[in-house]
N, C-alpha and C positions, 0 to 999 in steps of 0.2 A: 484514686484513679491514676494508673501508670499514666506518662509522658507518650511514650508508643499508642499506646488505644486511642488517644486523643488523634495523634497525627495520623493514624492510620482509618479515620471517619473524619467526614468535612463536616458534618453534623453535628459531632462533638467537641471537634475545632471551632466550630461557631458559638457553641455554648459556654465552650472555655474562655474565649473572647468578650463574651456579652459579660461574663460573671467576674472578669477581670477588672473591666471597665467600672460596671457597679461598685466595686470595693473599692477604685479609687475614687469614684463620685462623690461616696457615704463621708469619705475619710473626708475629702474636702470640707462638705456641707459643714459636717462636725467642727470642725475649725473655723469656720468663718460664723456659723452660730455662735462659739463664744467668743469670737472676736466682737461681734453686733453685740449680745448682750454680759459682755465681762465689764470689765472695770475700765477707767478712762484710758489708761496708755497699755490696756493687754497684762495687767497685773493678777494671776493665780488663773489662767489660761493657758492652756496646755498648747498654743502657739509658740513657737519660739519666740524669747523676749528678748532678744539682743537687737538695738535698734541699729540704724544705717550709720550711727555713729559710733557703734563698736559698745556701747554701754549698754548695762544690764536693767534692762525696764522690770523686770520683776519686784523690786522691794517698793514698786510705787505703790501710794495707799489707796483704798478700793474710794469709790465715788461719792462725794461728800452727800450728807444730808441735808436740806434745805432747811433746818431747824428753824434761823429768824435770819428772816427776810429782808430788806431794807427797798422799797419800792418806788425811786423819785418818776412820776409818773408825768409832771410837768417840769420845764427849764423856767419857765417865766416867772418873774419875781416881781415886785414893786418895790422892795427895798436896793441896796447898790452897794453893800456888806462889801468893803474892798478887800478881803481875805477870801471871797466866796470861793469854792470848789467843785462847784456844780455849778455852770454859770448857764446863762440864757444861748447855746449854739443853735438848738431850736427850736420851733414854739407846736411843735408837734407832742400831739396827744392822743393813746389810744383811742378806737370805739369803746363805749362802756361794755359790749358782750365780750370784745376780745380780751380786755382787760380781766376780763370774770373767767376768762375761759384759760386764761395763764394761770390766774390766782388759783382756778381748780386744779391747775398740771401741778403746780406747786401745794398743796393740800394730800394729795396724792402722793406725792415725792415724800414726805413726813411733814412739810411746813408746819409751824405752832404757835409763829407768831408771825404778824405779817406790822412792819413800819412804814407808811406814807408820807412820802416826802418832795423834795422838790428841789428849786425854786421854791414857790408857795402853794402848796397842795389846797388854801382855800379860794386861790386865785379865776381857777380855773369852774366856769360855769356858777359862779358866786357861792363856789362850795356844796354846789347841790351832786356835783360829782362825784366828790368826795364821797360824802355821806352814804352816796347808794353801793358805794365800795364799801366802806366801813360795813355797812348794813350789812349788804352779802356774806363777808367775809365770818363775822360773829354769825347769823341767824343761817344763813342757808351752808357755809363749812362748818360752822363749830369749833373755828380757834379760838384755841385757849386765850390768847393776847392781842387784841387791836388796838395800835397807838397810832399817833400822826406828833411830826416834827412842822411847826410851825413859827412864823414870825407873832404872830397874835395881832396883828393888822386889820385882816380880814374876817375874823370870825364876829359872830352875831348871835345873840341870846339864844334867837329861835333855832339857830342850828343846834344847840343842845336843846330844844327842846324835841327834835325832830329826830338826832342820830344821838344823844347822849348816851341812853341805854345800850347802845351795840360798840361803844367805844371803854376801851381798859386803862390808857394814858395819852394823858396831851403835853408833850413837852412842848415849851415857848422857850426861843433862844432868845435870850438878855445876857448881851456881855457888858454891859457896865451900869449902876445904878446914879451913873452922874448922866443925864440928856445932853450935855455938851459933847462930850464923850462918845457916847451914842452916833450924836449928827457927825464926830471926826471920822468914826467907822464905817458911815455909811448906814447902821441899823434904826434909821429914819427912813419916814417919807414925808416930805416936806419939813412941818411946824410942827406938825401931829407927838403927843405925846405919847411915845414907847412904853414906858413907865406904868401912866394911867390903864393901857390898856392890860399890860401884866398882872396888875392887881386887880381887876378889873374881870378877866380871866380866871386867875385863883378862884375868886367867890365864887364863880360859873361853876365852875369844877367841883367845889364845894356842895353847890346846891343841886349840881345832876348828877353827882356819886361818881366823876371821872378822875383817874389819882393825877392829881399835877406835877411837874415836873420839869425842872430848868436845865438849858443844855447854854454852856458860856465858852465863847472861845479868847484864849485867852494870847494875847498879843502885846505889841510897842505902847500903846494907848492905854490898856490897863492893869500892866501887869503889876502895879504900885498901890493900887486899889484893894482897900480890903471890905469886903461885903459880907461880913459873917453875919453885920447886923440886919441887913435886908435878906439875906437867905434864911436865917433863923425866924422872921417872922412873915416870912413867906411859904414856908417849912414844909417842903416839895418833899414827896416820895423819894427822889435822888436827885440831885446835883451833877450834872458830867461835864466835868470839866476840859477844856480839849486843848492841846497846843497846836496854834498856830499852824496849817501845813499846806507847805507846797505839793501842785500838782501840776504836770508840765502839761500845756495846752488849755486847762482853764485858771489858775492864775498867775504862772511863769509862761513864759515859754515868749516866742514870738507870735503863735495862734493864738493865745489867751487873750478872755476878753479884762480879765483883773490883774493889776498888778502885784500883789502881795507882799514882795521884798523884803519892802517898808514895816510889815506888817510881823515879820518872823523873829522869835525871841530863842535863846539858849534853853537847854537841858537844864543847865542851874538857874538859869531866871525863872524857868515855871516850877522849879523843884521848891523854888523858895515864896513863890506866890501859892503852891502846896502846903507848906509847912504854916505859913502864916493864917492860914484857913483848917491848920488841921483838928480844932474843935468843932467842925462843922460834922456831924454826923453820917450825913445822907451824901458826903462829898465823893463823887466818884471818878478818878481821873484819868484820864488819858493822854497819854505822852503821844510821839509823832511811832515811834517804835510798837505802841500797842494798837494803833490805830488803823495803821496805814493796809493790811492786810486780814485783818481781824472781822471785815462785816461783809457781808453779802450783799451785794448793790446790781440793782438792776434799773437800766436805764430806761428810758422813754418808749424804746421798742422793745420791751422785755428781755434786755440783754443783759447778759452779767457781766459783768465791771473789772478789769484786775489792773489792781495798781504797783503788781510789785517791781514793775523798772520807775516809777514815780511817774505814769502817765496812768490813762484808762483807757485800756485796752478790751474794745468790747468781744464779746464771744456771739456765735451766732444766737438768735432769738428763741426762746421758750417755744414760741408758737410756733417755730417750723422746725427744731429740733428734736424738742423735747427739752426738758429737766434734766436727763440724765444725761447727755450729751453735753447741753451747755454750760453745765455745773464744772466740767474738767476743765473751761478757760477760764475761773472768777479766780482763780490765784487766792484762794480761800483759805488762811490760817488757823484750822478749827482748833488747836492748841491753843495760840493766842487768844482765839475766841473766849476760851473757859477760863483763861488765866487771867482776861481783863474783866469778867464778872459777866461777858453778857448771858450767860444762862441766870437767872433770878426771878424772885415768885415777878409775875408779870402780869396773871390774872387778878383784877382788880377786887372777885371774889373773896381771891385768898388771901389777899393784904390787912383784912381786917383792920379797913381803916375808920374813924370815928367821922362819919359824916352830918 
């Protein structure tokens, strides 16, 4: 259509107008469609990526997978772990459907294993909360792996009688097999013997086909300590050994409710509490460098966690973003992730262990 016919009818002038308009509409929509569903900072989006600071957002990597989950769904503790890193700021805890209703966005998203933790994840509703999580998460998604991270304080026979079969791993943190030791750390409550109950635990696990599993942090207090001979005949599916680490606002800082300090040791003091344990088999370690960004952490309101300036920096909630949103503030190391082993058989299925 010539330029002249156009101007020379008002009628076609009009329609050249309406159809001009349209093409820039389409062009818009198109772009702000893969801005909504591209990648977290506009990564292989045909928007221009040069951000407001002149740098090239293009080589960011596309939006991580929720593979394993780490899920502290309460703060509230009964022990006083003066190293803690998830401390008691508040004593808030989902409803049980919303809780269920994240766990499904994350199921969705690829989750395959989901970890329950805390403070004391059996704390809360004498564990009956727990349990109907665990439940769900095995019978009604069908992950592959359901564990929980506990002190082993709180649990009770009938709880494995009741959620045993929907659970894959129960680690119990014990950092030291001396009780004195124990009570300096803080991983008492009152008199009560920590000990007793680890062993105590094992058998449990033993007898309701859940893999056991020890997680020690290792610190000022025990880094002198060798426990080859209580881990060997506690003889846990993995040992994860952790150093010591600061987090600003829960146990540095001036907000913090723990002081840690006291608590933090060298690269070569845990390197050498490593070596002195390294006939232990199942020993899995973690330095503060593999740690510190490597896990997927979602706090009390289903938020993801990111620790990489050494605080936690929460990202908006599961429940009102989405997964795929909130996943681009966990500051998520999936490199580090693989390199520190956490992909491993995890279904309890496949472990083919002798119960």
């Amino acid at each position: 259509m010539q330029l002249s016919s156009v101007i020379a009818s008002p009628k076609l002038l009009l329609q050249f107008f309406i159809s001009t308009i349209q093409c820039v509409f389409a062009s818009f929509s198109f772009k702000v469609f893969y801005w909504k569903t591209g990648t977290c900072k506009g990564a292989n989006s045909p928007v221009d990526s040069v951000a407001a600071d002149g740098k090239d957002q293009s080589k960011d990597q596309l939006a991580t997978t929720p593979t394993s989950v780490n899920y502290h769904f309460t703060r509230k503790c009964n022990y006083k772990c003066g190293f803690c890193f998830h401390t008691a700021k508040t004593s808030f805890v989902l409803p049980l459907e919303e809780a269920k209703r994240g766990l499904k966005l994350l199921q969705e998203s690829g989750m395959e294993k989901i970890n329950f933790s805390g403070g004391e994840p059996f704390l809360h509703d004498k564990g009956d909360f727990l349990g109907k999580l665990v439940q769900y998460c095995k019978q009604d998604l069908q992950l592959p792996s359901v564990s929980i991270v506990s002190n082993g304080s709180m649990i009770r026979e009938k709880w494995f009688q009741k959620y045993g079969d929907y659970l894959d791993i129960l680690a119990i943190s014990c950092d030291s097999f001396d009780e004195s030791t124990n009570q300096l750390i803080g991983r008492a409550q009152g008199r009560k013997s920590h000990l007793d109950n680890l062993f105590k635990i094992r058998n449990w696990c033993q007898q309701y086909k859940v893999a056991f599993k020890i997680n020690s942090v290792i610190n000022t207090f025990n880094i002198d300590e060798d426990m080859t001979e209580s881990i060997t005949e506690l003889n846990p599916v993995r040992w994860k050994v952790f150093q010591c680490l600061l987090i600003d606002g829960e146990n540095a800082g001036e907000t913090a409710l723990r002081e840690a300090e006291k608590f933090v040791i060298s690269e070569q003091l845990f390197q050498e509490f490593l070596d002195r344990h390294s006939s232990v088999s199942c020993l899995v370690p973690e330095s503060n460098e593999k740690m510190r960004n490597s896990y997927l952490i979602l706090d009390e309101y289903m938020r993801f966690l990111d620790c990489r300036e050494g605080r936690k920096d929460p990202s908006k909630s599961i429940l009102d973003v989405g997964v795929r949103e909130a996943i681009c503030f966990s500051g998520f190391d999936e490199k580090m992730f693989l390199k520190r082993g956490g992909k491993y058989v995890w279904t309890k299925a496949d472990m083919k262990l002798e119960w």
